[in-house]
BAZAKOL-54102 format. One record per residue: x, z, y of N, C-alpha, C, O, CB in turn; residue in three letters. Coordinates in steps of 0.1 Angstrom, whole numbers, plus 5000, padded with zeros to 4 digits. Glycine has a CB too. Layout:
BEGIN
XZYXZYXZYXZYXZYALA/...
END
This chain:
BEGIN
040350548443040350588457040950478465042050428463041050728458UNK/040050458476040350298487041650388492041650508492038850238503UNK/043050298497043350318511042950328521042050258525043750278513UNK/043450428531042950428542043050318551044050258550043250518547UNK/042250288560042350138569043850218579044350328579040150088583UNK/044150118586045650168596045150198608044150138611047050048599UNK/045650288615045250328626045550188639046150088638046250478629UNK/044750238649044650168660046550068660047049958660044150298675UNK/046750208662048550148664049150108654050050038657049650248668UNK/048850118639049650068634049149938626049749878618050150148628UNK/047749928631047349758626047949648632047949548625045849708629UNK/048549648640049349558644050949558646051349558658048949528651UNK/051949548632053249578629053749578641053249518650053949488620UNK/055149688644055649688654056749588652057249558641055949818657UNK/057249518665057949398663059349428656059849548657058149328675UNK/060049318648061449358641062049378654061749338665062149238630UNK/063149468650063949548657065049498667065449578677064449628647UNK/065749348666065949288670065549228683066349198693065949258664UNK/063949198682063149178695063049238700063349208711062249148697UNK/062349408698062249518704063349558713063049618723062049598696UNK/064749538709065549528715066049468725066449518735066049528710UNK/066049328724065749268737064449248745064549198757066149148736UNK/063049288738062349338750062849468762063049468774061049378743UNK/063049548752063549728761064249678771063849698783064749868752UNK/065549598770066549588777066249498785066749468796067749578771UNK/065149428778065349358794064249418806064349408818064949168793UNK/063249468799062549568808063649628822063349638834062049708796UNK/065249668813065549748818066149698835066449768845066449808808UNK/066249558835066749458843065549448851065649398862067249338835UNK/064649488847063249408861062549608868062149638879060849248845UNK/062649678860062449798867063449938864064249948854060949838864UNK/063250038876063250178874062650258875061650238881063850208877UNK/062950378871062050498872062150548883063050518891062350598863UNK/061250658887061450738898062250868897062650928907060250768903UNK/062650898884063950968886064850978885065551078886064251018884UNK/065450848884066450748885066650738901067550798908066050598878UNK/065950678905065950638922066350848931067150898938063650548929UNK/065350878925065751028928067051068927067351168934065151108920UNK/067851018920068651148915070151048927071051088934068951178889UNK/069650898922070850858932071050878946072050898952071050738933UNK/069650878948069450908965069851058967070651068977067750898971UNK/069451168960069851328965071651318963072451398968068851488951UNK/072051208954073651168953074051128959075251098957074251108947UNK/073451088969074350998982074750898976075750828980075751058988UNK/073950848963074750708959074050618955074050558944075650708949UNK/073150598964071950468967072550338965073550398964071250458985UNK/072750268965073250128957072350048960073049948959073450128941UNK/071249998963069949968966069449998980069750098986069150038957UNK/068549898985067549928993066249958994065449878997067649858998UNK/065750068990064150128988063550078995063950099007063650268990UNK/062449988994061349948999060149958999059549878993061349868999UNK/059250079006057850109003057449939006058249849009056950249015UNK/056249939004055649789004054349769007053749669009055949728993UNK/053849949007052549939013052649909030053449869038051750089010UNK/050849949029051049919047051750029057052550109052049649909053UNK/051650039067052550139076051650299080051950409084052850049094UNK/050050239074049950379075049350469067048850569070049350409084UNK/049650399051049950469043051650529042052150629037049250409032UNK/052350439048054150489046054150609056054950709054055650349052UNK/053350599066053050729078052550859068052850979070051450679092UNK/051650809055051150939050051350979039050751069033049950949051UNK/052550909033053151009027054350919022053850809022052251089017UNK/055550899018056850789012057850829009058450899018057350679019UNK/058450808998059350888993060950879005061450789011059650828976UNK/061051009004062350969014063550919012064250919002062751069019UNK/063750829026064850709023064350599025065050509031065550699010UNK/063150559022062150489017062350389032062750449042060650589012UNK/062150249034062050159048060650119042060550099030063450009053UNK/059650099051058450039052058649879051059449829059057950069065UNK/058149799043058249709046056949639037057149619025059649659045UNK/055549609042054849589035054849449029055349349035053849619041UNK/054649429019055049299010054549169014055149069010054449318997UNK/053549159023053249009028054248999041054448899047051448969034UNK/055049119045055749039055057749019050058849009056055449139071UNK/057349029038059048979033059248859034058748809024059448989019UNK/059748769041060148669047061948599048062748639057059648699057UNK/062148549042063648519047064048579057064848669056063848389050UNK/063748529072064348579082064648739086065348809093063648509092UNK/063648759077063548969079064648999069065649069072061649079072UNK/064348919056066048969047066848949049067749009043066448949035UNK/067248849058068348819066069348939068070448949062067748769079UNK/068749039076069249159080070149239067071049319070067849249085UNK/070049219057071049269044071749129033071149029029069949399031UNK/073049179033073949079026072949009014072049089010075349149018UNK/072948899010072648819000072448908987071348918982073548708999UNK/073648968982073849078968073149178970073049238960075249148963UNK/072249248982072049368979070749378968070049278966071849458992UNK/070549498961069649508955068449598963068649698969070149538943UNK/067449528960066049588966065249678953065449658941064949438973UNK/064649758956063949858945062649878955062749928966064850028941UNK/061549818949060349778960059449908946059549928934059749518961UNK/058249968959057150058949056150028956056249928964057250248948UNK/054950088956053750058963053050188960053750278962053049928960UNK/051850218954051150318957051550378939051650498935049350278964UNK/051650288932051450308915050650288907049450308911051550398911UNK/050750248894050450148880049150128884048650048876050650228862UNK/048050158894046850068895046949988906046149918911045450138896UNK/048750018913048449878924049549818922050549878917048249898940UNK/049649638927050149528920050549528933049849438938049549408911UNK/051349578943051949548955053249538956053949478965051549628965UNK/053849628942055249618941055549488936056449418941055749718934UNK/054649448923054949318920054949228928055849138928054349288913UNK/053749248938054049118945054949098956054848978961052949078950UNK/055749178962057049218968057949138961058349028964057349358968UNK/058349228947059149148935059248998934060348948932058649188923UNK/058148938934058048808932058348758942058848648940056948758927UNK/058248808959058548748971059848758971060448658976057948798983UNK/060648878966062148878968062948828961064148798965062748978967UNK/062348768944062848668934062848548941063648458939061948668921UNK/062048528947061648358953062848318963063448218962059948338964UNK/063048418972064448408979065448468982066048508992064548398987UNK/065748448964066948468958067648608957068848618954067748388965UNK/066548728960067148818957067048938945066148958937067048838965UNK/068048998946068049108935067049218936067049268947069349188934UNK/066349268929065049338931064549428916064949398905063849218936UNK/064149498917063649618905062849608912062649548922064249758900UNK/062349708904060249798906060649898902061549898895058549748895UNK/059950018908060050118910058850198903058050248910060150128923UNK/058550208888057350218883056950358884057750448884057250178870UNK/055750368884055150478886054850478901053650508902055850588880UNK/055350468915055050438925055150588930055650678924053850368926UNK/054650598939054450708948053550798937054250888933053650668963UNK/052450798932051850838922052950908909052851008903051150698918UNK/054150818909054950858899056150958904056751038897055550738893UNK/056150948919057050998923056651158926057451248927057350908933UNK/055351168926054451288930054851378914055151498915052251238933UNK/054751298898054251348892055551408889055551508883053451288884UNK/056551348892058051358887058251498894059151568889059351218893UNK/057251568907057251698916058251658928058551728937057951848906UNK/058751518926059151548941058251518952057051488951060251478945UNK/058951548960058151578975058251428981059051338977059051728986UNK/057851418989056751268998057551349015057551469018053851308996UNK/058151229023058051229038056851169047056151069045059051159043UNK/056851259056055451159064055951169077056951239081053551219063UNK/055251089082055650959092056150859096056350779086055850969096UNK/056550819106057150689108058450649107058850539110056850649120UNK/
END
């Protein structure tokens, strides 16, 4: 009697444990969850600046509250200007089928700032049951 062939997932070994380890953690350094951001914000202990990153009238129709509009092609030096050098930014966009947070991320890495992603997005933030602000 043959062995069985390995399933999808396990044909390709999971990495030694070591790496896995410093993959996770450093994951943990480039994003957060949305109930994470949740739970600090209903705490009054936001540490971060939330940045939706879509455009203004999807942030009109629906964004997690707390949330500042700031769509991602207009992050610019002179606009970050407005918050100290250290603060940390936590940028989302719509969620995992759109790349708007990333590309925020990469605009806020370029000048020099601290930044997470906010995964799952608004999409994640819906699924987590919380509730969405709308308007301006």
């Amino acid at each position: 009697m043959s062995q069985p062939s390995p399933s999808a997932v396990a044909a390709v070994p999971a990495a030694p444990s070591d790496r896995a380890l410093a993959h996770f953690e450093a994951l943990l350094a480039f994003e957060t969850d949305c109930w994470d951001v949740h739970a600090a914000m209903a705490a009054g202990a936001a540490d971060f600046v939330l940045l939706d990153v879509r455009g203004p009238e999807l942030f009109a129709a629906g964004h997690v509250p707390g949330a500042l509009t700031l769509p991602h092609g207009k992050i610019t030096a002179r606009r970050m200007a407005e918050w100290p050098q250290e603060t940390l930014f936590v940028v989302y966009c719509a969620g995992p089928h759109c790349n708007g947070a990333d590309k925020a991320a990469v605009r806020l890495a370029r000048l020099g700032r601290p930044v997470k992603r906010m995964i799952g997005g608004v999409a994640g933030w819906r699924d987590e049951g919380f509730a969405l602000a709308s308007g301006g």
